[in-house]
ChimeraX commands (.cxc) that place a marker at each C-alpha (Angstrom):
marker #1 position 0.00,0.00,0.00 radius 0.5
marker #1 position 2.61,2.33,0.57 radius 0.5
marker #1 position 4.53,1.95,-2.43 radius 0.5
marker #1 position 1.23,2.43,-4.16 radius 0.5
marker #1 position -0.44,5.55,-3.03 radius 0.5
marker #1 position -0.11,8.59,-5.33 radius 0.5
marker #1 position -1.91,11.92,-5.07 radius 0.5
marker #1 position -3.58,13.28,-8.05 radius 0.5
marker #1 position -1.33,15.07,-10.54 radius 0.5
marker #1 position -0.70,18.82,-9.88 radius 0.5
marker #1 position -1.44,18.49,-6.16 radius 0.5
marker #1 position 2.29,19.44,-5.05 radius 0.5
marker #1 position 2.15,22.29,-7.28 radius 0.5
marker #1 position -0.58,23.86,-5.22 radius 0.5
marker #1 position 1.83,26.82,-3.37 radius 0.5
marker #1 position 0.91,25.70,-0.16 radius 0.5
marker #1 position 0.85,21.86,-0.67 radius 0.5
marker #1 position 4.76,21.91,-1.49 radius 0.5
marker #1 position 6.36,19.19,0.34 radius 0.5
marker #1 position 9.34,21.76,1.69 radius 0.5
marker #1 position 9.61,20.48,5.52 radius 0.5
marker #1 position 7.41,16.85,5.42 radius 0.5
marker #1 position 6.60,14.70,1.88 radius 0.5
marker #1 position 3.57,12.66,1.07 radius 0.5
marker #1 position 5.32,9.35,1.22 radius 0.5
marker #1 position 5.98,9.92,5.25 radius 0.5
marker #1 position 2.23,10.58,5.72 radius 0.5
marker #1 position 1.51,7.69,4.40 radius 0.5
marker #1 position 3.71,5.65,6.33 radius 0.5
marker #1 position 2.76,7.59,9.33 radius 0.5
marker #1 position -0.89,6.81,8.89 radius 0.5
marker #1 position -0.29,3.25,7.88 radius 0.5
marker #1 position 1.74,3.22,10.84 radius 0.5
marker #1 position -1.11,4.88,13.17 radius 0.5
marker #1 position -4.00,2.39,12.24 radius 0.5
marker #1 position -1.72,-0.29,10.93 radius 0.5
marker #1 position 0.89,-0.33,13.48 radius 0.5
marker #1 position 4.78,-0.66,12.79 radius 0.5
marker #1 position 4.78,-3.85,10.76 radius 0.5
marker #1 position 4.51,-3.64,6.83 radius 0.5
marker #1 position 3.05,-6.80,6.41 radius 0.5
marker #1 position 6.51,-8.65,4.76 radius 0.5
marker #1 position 6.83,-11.79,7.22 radius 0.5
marker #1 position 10.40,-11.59,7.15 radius 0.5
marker #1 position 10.39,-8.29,9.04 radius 0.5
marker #1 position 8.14,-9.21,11.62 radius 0.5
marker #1 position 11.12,-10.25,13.79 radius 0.5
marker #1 position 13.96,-9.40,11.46 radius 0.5
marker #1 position 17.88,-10.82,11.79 radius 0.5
marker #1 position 19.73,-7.58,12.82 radius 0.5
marker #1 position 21.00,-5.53,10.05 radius 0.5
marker #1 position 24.52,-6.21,10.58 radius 0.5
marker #1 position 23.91,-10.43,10.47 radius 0.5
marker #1 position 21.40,-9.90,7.22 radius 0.5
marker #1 position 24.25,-7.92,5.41 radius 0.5
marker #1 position 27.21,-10.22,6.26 radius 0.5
marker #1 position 24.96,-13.25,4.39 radius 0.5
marker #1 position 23.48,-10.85,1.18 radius 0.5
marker #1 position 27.73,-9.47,1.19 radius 0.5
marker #1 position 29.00,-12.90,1.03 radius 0.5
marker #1 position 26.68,-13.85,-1.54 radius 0.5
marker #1 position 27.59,-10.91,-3.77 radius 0.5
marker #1 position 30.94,-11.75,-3.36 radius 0.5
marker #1 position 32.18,-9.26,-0.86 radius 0.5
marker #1 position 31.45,-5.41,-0.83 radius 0.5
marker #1 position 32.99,-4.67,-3.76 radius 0.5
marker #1 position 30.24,-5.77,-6.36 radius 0.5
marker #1 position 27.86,-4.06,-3.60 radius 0.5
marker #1 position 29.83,-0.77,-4.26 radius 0.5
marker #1 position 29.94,-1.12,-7.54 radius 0.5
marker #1 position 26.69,-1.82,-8.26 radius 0.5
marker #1 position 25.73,1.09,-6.12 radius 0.5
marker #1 position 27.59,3.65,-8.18 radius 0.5
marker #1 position 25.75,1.96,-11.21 radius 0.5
marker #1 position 22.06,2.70,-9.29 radius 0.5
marker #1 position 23.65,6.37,-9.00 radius 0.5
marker #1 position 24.06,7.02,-12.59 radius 0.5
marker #1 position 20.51,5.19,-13.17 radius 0.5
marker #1 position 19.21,7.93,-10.78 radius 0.5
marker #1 position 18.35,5.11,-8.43 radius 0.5
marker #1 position 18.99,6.59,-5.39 radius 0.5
marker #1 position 16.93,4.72,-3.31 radius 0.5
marker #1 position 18.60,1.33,-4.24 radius 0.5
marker #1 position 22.04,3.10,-4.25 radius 0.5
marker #1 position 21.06,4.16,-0.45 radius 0.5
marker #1 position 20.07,0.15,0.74 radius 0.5
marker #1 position 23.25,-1.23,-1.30 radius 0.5
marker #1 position 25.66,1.20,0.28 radius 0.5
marker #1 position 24.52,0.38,3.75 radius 0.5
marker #1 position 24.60,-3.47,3.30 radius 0.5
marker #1 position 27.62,-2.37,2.31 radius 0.5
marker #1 position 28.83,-0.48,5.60 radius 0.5
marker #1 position 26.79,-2.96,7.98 radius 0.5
marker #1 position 29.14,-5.70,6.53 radius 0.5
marker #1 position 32.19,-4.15,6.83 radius 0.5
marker #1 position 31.96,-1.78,9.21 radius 0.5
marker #1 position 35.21,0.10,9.75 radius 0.5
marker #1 position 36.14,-0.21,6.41 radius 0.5
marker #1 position 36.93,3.60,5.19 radius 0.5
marker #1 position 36.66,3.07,1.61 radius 0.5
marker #1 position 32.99,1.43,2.24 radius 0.5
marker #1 position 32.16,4.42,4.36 radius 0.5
marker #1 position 33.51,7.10,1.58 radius 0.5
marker #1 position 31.48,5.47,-1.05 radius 0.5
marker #1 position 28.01,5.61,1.65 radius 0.5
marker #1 position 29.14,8.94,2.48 radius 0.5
marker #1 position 29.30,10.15,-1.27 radius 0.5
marker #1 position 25.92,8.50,-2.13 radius 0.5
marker #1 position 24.17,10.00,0.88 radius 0.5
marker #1 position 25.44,13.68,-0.49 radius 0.5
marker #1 position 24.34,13.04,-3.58 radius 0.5
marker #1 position 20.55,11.67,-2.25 radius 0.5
marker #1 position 20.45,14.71,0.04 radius 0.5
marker #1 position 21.18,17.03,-2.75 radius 0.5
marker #1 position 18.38,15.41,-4.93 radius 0.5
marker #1 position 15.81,15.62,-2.71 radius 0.5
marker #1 position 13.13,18.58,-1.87 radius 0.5
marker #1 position 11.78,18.18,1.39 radius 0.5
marker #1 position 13.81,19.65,4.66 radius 0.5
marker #1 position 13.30,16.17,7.10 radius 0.5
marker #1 position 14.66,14.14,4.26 radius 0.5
marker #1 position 18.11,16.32,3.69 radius 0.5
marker #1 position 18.56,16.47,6.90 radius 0.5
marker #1 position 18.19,12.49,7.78 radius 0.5
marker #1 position 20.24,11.80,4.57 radius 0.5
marker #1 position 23.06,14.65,5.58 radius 0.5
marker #1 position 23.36,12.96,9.15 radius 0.5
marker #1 position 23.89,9.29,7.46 radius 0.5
marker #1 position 26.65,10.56,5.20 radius 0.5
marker #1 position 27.99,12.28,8.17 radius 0.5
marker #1 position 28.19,9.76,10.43 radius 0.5
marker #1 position 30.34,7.86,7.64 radius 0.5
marker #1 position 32.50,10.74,7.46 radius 0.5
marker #1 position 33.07,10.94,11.12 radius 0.5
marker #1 position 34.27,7.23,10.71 radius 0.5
marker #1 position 37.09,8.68,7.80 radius 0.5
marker #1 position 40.74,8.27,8.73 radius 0.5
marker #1 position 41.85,12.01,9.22 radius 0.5
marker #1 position 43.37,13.22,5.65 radius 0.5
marker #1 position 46.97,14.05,5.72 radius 0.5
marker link #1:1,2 radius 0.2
marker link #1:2,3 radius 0.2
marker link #1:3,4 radius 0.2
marker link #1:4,5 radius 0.2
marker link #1:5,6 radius 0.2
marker link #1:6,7 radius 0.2
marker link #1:7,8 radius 0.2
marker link #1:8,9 radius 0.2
marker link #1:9,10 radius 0.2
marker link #1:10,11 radius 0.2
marker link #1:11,12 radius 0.2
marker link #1:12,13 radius 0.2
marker link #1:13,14 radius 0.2
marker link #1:14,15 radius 0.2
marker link #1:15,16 radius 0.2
marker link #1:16,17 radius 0.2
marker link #1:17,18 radius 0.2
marker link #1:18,19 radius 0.2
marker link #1:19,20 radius 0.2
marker link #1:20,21 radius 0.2
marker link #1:21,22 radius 0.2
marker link #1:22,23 radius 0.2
marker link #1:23,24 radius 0.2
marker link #1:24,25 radius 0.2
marker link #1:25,26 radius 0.2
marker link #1:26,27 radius 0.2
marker link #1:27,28 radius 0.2
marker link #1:28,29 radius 0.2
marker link #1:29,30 radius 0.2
marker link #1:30,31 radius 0.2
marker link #1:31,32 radius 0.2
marker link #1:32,33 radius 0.2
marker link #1:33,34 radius 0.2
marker link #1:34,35 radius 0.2
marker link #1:35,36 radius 0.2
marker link #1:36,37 radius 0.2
marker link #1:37,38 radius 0.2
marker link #1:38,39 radius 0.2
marker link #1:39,40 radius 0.2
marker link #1:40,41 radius 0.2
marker link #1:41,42 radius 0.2
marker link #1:42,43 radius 0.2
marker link #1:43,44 radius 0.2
marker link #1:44,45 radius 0.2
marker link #1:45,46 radius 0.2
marker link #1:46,47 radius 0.2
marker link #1:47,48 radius 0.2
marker link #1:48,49 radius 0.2
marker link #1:49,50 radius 0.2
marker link #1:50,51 radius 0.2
marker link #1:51,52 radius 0.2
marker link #1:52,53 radius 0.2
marker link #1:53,54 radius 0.2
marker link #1:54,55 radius 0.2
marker link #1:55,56 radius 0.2
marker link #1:56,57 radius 0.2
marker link #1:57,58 radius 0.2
marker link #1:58,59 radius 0.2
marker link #1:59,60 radius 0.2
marker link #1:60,61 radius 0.2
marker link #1:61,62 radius 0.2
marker link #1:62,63 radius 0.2
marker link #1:63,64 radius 0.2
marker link #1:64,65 radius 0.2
marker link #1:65,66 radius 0.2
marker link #1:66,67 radius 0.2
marker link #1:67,68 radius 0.2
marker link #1:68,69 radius 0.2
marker link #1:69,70 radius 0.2
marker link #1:70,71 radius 0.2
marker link #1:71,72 radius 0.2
marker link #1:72,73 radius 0.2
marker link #1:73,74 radius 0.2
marker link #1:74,75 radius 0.2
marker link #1:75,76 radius 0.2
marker link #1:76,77 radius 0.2
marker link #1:77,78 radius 0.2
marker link #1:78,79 radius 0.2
marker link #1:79,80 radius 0.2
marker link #1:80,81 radius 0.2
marker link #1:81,82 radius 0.2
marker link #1:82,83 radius 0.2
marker link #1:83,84 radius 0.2
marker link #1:84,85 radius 0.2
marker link #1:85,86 radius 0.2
marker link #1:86,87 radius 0.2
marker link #1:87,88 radius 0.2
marker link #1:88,89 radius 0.2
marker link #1:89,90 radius 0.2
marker link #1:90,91 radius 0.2
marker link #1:91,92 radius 0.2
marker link #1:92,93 radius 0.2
marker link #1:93,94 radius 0.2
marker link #1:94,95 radius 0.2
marker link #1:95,96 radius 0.2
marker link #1:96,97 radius 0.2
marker link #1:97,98 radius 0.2
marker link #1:98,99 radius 0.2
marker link #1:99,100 radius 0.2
marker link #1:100,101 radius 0.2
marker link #1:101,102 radius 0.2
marker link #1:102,103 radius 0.2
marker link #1:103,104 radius 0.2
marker link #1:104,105 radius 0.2
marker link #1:105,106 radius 0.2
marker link #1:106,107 radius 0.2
marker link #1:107,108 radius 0.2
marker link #1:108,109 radius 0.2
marker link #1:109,110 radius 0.2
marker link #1:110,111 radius 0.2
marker link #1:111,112 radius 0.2
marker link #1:112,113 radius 0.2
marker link #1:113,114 radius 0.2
marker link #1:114,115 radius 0.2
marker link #1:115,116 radius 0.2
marker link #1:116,117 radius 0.2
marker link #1:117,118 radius 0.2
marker link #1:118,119 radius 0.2
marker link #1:119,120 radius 0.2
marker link #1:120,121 radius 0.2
marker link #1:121,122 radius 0.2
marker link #1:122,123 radius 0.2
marker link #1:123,124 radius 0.2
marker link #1:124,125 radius 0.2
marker link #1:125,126 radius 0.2
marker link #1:126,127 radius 0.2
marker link #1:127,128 radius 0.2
marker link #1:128,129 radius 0.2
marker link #1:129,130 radius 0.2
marker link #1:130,131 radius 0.2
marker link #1:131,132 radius 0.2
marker link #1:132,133 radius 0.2
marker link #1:133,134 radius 0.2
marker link #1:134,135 radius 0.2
marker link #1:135,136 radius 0.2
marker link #1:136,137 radius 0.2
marker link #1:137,138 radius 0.2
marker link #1:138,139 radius 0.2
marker link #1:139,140 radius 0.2
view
């Protein structure tokens, strides 16, 4: 359901229905999560593995981090941000202290907050390629 609702064309052109602080897509979530409550219905996250365990397996199956990265980059040119977002973390969640893992997050995270429109979601995608950068051997 989420994935699915769309408000009629032109209605974010209306002046004073610009998403600039909030966006459509997080009231919907919101109210699925208000009458629906947190779980979205895909059995596998009703009790999830923890990030870090779920991205060791999908890493190892890709054949370490670097076709993850790569592919990542590739979902960047596509405009695919959203895919380039979930491949960089497996990514990072895998190999956590690696600093080349965390410059590539920390590049696609600037790039998905400089695409996007509304205030909450620059911010939220500012602080994730910060705290990557804050994880950056200092440069010489």
């Amino acid at each position: 359901i989420i994935h699915t609702a769309h408000l009629p064309e032109g209605t974010l052109a209306l002046p004073y229905l610009r998403p600039f602080y909030d966006e459509p897509e997080f009231v919907v979530r919101n109210i699925w999560r208000l009458y629906g409550g947190w779980w979205d219905g895909a059995a596998s996250r009703l009790k999830p593995s923890p990030d870090h365990e779920l991205a060791a397996t999908i890493t190892e199956l890709a054949g370490g981090v670097g076709p993850l990265l790569e592919r990542a980059r590739v979902a960047v040119e596509d405009g695919d941000l959203r895919l380039a977002c979930h491949l960089v973390d497996i990514a990072a969640w895998a190999a956590g202290d690696d600093p080349g893992v965390h410059r590539e997050r920390a590049a696609v995270y600037r790039t998905r907050r400089r695409a996007e429109s509304s205030l909450m979601a620059k911010g939220i995608f500012a602080a994730a390629a910060r705290e990557s950068e804050a994880l950056l051997p200092p440069e010489d």
